[in-house]
PQR file with spaces between the fields and no chain letter, atoms N, CA, C, O and H, PARSE charges and radii, in Angstrom:
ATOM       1  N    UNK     1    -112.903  -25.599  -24.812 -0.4000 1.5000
ATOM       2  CA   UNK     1    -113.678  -26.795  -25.066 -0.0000 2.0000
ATOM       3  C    UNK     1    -115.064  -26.361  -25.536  0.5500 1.7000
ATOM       4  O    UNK     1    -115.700  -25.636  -24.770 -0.5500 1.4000
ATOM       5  N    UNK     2    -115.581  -26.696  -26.638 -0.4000 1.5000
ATOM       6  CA   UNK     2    -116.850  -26.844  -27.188 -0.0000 2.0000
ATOM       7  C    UNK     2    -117.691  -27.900  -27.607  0.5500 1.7000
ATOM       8  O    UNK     2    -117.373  -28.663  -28.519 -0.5500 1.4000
ATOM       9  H    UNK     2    -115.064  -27.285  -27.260  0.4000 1.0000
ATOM      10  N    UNK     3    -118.949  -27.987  -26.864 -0.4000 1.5000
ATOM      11  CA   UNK     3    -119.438  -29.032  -27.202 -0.0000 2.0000
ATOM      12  C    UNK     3    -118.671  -30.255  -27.078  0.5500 1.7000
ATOM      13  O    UNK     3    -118.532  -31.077  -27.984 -0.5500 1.4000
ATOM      14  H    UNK     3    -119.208  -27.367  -26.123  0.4000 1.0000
ATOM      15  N    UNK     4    -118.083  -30.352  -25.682 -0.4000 1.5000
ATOM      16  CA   UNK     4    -117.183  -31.625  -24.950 -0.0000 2.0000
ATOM      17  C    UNK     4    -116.067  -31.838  -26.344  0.5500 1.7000
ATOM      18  O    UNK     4    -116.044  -32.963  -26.843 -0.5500 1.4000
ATOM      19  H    UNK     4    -118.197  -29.684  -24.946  0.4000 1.0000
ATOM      20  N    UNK     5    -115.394  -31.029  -26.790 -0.4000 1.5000
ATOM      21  CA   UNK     5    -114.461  -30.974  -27.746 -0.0000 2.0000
ATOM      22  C    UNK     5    -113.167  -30.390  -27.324  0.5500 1.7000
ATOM      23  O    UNK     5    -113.155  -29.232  -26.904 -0.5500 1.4000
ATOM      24  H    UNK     5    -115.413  -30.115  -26.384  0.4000 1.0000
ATOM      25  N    UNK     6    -112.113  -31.060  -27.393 -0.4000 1.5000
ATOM      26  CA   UNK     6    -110.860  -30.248  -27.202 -0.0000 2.0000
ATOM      27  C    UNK     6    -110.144  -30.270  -28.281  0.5500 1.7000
ATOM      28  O    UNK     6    -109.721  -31.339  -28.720 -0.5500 1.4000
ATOM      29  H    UNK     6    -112.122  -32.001  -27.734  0.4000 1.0000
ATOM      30  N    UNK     7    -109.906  -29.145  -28.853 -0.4000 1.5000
ATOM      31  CA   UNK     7    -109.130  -28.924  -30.285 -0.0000 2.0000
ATOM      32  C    UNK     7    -107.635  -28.514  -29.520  0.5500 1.7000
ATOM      33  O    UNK     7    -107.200  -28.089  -28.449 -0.5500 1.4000
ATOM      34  H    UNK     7    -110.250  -28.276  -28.496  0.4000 1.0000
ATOM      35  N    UNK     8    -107.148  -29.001  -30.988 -0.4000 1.5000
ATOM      36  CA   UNK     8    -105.616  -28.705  -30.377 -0.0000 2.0000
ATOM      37  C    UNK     8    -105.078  -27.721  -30.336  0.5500 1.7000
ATOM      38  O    UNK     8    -103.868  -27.768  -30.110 -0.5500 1.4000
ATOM      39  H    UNK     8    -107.501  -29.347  -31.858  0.4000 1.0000
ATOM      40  N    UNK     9    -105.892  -26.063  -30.582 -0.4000 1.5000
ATOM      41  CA   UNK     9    -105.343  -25.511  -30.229 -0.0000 2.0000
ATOM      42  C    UNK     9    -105.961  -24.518  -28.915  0.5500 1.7000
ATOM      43  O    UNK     9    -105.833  -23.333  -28.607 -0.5500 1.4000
ATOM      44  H    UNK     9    -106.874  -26.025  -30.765  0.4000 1.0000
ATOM      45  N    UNK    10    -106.484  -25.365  -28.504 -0.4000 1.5000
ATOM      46  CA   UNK    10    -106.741  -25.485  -26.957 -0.0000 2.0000
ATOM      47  C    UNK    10    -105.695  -25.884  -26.137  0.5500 1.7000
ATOM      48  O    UNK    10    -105.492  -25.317  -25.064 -0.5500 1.4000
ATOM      49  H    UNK    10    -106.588  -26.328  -28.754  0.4000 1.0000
ATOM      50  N    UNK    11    -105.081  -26.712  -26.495 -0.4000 1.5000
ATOM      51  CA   UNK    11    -104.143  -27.663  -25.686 -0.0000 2.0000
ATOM      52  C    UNK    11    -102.887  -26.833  -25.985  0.5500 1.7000
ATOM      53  O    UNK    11    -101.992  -27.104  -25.184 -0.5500 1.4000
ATOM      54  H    UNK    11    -105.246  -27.173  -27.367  0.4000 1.0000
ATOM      55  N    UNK    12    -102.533  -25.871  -26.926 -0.4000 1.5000
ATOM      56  CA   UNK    12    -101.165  -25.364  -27.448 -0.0000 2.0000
ATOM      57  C    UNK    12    -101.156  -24.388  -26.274  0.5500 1.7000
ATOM      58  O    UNK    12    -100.400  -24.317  -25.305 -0.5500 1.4000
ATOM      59  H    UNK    12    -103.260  -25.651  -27.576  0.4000 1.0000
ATOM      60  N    UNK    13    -102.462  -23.483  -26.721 -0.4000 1.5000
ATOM      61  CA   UNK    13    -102.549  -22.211  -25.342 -0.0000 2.0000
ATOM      62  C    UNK    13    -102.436  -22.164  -24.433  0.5500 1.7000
ATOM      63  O    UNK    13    -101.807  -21.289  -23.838 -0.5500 1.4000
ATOM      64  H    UNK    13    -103.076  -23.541  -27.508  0.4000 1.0000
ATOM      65  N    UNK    14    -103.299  -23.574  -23.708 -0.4000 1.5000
ATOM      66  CA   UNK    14    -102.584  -24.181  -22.523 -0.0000 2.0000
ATOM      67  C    UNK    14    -101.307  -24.078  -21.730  0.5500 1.7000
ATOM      68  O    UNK    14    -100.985  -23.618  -20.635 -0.5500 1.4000
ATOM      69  H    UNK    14    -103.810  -24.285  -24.192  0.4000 1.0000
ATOM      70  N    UNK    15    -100.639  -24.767  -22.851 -0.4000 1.5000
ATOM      71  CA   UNK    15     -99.131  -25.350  -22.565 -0.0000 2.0000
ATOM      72  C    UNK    15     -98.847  -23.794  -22.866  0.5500 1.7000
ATOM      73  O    UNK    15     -98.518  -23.324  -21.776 -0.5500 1.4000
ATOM      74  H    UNK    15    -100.901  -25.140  -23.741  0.4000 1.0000
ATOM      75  N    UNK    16     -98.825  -22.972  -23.650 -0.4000 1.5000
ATOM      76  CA   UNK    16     -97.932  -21.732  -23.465 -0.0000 2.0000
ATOM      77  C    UNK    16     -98.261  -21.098  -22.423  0.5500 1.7000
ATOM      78  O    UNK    16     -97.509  -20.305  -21.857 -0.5500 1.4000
ATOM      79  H    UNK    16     -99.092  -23.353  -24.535  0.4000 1.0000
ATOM      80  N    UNK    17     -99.429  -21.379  -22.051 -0.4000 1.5000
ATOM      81  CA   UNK    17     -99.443  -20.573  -20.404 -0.0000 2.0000
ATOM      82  C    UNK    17     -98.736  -21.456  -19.320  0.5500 1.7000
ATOM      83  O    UNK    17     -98.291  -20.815  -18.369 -0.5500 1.4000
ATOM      84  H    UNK    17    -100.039  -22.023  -22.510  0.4000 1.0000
ATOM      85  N    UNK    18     -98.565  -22.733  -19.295 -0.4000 1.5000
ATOM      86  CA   UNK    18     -98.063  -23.405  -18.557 -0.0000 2.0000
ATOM      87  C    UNK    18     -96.516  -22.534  -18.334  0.5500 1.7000
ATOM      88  O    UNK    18     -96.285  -21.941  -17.279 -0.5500 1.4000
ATOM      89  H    UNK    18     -98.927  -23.254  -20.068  0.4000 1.0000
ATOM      90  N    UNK    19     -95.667  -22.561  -19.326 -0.4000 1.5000
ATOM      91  CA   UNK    19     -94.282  -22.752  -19.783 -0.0000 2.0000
ATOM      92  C    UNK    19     -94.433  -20.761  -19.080  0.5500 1.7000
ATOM      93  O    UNK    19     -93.754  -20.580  -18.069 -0.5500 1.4000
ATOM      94  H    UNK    19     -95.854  -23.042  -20.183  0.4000 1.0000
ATOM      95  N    UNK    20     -94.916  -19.989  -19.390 -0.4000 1.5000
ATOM      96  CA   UNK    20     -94.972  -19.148  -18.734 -0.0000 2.0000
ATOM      97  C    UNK    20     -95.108  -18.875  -17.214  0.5500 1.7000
ATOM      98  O    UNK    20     -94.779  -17.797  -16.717 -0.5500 1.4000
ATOM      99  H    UNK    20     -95.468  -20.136  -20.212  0.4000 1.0000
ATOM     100  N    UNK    21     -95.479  -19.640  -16.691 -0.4000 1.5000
ATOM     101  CA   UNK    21     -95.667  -19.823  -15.019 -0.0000 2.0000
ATOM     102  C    UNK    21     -93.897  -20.275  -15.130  0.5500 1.7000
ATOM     103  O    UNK    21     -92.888  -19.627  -14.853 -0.5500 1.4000
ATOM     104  H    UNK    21     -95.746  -20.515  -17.094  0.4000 1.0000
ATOM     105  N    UNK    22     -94.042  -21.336  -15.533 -0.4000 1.5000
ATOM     106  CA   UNK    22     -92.793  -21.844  -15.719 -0.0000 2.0000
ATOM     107  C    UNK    22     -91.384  -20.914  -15.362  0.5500 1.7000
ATOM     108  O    UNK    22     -90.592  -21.178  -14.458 -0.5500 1.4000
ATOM     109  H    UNK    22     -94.862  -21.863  -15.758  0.4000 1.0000
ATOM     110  N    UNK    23     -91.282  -19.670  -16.387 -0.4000 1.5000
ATOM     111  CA   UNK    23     -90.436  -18.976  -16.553 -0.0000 2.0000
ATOM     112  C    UNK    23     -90.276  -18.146  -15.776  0.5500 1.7000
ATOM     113  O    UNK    23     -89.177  -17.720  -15.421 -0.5500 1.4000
ATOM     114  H    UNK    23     -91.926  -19.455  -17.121  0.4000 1.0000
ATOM     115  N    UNK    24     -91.861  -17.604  -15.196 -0.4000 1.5000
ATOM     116  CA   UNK    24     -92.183  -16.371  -14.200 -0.0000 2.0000
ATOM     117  C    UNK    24     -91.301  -17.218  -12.783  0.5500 1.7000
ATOM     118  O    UNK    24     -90.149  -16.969  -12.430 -0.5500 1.4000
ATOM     119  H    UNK    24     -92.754  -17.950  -15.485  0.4000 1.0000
ATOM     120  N    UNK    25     -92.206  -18.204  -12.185 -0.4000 1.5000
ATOM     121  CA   UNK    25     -91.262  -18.784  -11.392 -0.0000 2.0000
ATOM     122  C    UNK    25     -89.992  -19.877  -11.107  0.5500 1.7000
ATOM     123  O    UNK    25     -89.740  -20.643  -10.178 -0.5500 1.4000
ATOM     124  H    UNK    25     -93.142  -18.406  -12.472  0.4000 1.0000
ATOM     125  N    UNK    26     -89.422  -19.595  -12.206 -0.4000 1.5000
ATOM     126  CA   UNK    26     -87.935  -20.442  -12.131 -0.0000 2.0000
ATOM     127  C    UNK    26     -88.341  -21.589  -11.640  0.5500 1.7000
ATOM     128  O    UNK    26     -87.939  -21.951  -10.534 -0.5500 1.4000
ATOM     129  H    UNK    26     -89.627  -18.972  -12.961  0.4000 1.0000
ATOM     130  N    UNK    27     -89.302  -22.438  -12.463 -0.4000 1.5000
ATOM     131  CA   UNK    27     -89.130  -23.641  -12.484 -0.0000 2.0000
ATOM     132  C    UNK    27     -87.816  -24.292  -13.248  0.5500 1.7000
ATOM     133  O    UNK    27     -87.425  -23.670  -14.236 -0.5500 1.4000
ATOM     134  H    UNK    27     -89.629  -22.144  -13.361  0.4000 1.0000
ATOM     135  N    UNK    28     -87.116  -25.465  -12.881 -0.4000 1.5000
ATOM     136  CA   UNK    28     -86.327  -26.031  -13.327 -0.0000 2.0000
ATOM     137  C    UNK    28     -86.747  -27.615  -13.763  0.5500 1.7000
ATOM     138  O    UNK    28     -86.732  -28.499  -12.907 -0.5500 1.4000
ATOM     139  H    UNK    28     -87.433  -25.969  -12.078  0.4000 1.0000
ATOM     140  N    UNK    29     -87.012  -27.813  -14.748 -0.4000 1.5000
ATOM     141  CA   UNK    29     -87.417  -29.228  -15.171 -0.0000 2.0000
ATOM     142  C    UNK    29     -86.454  -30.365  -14.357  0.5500 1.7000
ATOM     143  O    UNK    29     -85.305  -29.923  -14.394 -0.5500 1.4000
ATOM     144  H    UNK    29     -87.024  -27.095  -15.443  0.4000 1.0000
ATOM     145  N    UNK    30     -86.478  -31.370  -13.797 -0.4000 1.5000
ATOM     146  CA   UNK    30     -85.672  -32.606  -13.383 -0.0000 2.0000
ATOM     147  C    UNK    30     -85.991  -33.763  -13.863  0.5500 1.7000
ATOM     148  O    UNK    30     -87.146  -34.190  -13.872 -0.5500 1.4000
ATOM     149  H    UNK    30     -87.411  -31.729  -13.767  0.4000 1.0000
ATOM     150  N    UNK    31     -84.513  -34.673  -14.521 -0.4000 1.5000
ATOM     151  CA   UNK    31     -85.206  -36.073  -14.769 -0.0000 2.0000
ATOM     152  C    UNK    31     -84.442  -36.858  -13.716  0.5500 1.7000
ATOM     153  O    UNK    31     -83.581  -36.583  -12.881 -0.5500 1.4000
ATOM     154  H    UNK    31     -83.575  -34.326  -14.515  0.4000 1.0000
ATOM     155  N    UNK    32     -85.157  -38.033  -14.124 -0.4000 1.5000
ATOM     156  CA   UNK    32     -84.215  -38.669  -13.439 -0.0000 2.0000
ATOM     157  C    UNK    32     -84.593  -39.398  -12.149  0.5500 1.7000
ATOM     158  O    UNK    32     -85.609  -39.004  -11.577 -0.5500 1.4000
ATOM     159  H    UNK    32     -85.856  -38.257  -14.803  0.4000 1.0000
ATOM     160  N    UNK    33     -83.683  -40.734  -11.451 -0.4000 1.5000
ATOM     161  CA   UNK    33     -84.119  -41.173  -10.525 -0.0000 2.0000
ATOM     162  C    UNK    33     -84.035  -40.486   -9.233  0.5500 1.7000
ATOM     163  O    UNK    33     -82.976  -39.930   -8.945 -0.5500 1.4000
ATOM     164  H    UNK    33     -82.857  -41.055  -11.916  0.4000 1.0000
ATOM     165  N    UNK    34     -85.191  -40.452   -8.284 -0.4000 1.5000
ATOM     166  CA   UNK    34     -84.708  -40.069   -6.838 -0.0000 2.0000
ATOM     167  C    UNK    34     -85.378  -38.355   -6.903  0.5500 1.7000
ATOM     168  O    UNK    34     -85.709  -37.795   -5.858 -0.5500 1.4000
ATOM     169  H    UNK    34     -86.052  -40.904   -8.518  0.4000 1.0000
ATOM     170  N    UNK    35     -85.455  -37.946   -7.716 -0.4000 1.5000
ATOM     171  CA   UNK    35     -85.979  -36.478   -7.737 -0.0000 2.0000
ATOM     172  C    UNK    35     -87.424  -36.253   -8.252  0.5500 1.7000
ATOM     173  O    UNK    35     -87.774  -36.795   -9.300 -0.5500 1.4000
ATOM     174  H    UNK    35     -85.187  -38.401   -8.564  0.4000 1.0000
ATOM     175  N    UNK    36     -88.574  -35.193   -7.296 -0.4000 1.5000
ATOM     176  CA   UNK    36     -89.353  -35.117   -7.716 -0.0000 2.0000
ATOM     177  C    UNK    36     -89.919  -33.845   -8.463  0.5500 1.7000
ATOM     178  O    UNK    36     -89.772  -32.657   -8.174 -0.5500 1.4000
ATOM     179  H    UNK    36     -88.290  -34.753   -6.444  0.4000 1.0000
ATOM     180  N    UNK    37     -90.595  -34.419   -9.484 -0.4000 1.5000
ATOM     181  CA   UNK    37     -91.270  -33.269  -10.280 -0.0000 2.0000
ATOM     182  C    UNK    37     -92.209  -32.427   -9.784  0.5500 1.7000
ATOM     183  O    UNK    37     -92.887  -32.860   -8.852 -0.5500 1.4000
ATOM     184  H    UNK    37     -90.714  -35.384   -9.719  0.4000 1.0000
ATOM     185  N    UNK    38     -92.430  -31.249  -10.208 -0.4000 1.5000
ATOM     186  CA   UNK    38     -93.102  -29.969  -10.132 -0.0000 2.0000
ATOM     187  C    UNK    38     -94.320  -30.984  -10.641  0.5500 1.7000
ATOM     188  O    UNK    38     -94.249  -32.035  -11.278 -0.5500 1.4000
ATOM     189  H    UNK    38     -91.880  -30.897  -10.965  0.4000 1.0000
ATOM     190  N    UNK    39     -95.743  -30.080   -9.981 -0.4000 1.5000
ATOM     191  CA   UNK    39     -96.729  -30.111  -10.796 -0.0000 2.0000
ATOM     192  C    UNK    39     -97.246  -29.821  -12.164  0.5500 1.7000
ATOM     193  O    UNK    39     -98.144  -30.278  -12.872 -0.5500 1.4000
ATOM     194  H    UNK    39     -95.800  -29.226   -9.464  0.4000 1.0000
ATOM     195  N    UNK    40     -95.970  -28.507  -12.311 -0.4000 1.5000
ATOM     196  CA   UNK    40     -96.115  -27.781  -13.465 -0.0000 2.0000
ATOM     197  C    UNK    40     -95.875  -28.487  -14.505  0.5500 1.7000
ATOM     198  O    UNK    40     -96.667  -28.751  -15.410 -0.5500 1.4000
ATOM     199  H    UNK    40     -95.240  -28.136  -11.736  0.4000 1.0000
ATOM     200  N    UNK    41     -94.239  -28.966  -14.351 -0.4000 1.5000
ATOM     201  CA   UNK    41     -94.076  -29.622  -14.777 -0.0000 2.0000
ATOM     202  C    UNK    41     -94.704  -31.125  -15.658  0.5500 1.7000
ATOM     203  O    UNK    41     -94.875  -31.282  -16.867 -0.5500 1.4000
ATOM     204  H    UNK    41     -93.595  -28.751  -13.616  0.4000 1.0000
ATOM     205  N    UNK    42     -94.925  -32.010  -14.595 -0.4000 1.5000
ATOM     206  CA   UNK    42     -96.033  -32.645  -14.572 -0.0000 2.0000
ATOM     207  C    UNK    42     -97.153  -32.603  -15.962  0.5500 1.7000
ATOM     208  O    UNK    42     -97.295  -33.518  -16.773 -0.5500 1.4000
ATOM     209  H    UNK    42     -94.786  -31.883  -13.613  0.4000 1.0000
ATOM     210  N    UNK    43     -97.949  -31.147  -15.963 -0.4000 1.5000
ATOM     211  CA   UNK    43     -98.959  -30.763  -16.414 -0.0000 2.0000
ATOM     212  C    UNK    43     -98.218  -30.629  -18.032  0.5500 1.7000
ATOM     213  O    UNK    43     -98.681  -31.121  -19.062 -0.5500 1.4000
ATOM     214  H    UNK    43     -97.834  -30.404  -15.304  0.4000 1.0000
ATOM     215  N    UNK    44     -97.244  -30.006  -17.933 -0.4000 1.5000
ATOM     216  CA   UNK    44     -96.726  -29.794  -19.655 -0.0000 2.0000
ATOM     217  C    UNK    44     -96.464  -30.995  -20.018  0.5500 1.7000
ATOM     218  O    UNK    44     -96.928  -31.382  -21.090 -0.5500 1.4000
ATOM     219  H    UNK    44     -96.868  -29.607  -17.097  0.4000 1.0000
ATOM     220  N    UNK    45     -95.716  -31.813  -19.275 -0.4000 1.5000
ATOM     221  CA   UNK    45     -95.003  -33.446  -20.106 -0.0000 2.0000
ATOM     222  C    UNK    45     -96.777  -33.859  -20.509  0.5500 1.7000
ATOM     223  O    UNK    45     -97.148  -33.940  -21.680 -0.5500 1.4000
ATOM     224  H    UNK    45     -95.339  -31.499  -18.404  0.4000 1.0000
ATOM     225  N    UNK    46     -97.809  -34.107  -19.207 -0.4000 1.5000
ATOM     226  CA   UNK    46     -99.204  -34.485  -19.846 -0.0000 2.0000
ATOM     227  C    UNK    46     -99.351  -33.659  -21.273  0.5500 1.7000
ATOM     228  O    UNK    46     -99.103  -34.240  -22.329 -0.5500 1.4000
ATOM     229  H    UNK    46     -97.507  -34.041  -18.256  0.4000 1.0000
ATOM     230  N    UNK    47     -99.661  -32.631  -21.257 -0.4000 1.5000
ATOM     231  CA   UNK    47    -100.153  -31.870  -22.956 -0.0000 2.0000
ATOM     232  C    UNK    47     -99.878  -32.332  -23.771  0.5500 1.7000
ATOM     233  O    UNK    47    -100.555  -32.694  -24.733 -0.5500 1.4000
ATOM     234  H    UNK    47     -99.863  -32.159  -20.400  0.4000 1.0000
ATOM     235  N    UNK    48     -97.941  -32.499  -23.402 -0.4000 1.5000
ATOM     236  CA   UNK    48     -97.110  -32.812  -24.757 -0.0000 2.0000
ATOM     237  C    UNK    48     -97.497  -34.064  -24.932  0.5500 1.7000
ATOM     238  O    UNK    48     -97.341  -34.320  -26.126 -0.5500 1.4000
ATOM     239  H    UNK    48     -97.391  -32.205  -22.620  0.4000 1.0000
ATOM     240  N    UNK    49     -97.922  -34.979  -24.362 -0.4000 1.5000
ATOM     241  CA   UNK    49     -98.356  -36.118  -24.474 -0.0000 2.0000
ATOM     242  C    UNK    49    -100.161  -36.111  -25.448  0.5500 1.7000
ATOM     243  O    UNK    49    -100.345  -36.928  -26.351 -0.5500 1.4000
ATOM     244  H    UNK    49     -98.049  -34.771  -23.392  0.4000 1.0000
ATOM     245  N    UNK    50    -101.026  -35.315  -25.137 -0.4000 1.5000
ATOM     246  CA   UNK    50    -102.249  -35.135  -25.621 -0.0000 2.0000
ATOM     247  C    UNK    50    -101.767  -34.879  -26.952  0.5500 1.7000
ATOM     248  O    UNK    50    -102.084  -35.706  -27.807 -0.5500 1.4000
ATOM     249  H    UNK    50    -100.876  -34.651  -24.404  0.4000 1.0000
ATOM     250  N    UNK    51    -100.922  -33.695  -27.364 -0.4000 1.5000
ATOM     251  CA   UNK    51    -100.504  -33.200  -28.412 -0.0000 2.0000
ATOM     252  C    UNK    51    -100.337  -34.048  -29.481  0.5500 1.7000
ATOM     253  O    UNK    51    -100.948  -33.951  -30.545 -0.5500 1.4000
ATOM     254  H    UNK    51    -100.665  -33.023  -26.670  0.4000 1.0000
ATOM     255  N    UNK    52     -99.310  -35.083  -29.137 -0.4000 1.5000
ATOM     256  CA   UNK    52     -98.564  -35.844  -29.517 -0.0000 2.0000
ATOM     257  C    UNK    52     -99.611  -36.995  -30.132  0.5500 1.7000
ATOM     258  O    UNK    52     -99.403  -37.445  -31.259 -0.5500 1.4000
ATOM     259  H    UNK    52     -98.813  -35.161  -28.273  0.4000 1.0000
ATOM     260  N    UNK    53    -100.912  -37.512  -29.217 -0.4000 1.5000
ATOM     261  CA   UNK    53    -101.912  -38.030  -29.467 -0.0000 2.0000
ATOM     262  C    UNK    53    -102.506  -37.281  -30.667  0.5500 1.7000
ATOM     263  O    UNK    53    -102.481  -37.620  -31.850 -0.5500 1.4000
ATOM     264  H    UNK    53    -101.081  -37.146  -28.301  0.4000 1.0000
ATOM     265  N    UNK    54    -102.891  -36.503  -30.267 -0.4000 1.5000
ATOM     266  CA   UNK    54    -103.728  -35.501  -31.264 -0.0000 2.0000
ATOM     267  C    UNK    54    -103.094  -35.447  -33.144  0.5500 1.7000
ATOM     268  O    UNK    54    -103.683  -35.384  -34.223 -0.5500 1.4000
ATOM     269  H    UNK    54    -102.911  -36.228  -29.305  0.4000 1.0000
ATOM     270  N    UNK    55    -101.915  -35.500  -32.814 -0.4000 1.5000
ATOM     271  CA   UNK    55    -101.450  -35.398  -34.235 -0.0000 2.0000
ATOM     272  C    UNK    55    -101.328  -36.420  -34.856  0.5500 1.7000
ATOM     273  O    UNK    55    -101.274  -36.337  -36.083 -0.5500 1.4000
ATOM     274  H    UNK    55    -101.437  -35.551  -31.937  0.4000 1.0000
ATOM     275  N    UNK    56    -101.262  -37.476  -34.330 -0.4000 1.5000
ATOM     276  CA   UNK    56    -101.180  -39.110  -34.624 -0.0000 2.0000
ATOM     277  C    UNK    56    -102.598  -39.376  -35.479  0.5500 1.7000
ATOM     278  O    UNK    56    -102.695  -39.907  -36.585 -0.5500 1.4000
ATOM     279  H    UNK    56    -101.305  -37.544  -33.333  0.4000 1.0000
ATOM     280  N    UNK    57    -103.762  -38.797  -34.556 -0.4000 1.5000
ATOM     281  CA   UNK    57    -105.009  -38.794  -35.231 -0.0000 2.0000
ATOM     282  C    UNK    57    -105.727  -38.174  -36.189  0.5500 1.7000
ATOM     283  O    UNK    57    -106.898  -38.295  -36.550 -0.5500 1.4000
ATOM     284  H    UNK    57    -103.683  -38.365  -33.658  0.4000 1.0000
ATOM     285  N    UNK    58    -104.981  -37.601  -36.483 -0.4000 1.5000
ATOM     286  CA   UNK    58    -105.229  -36.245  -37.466 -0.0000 2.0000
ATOM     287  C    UNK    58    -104.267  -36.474  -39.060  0.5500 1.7000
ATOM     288  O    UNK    58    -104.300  -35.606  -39.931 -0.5500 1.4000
ATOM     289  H    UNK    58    -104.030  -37.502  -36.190  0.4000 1.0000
């Protein structure tokens, strides 16, 4: 972040470090009713969501 700026490829690096925790500890993504999500988890669906924003605006 610069100058209260988040570029998107701030948010990519992010998420590849996310998805790496991810892998290191055998996270398993879950959907669905009745089951709860990882934080980690959690944190990547948010990005992909910023991401997803981000390109809309661009």
């Amino acid at each position: 972040m610069y100058e209260n700026v988040v570029k998107m490829k701030h948010i990519k690096k992010l998420r590849k470090k996310l998805y790496a925790l991810k892998q290191k500890e055998n996270i398993e993504f879950v959907y669905g009713c009745g089951k709860r999500k990882n934080q980690v988890q959690r944190s990547i669906e948010k990005l992909e969501e910023y991401l997803n924003k981000l390109k809309e605006y661009t």
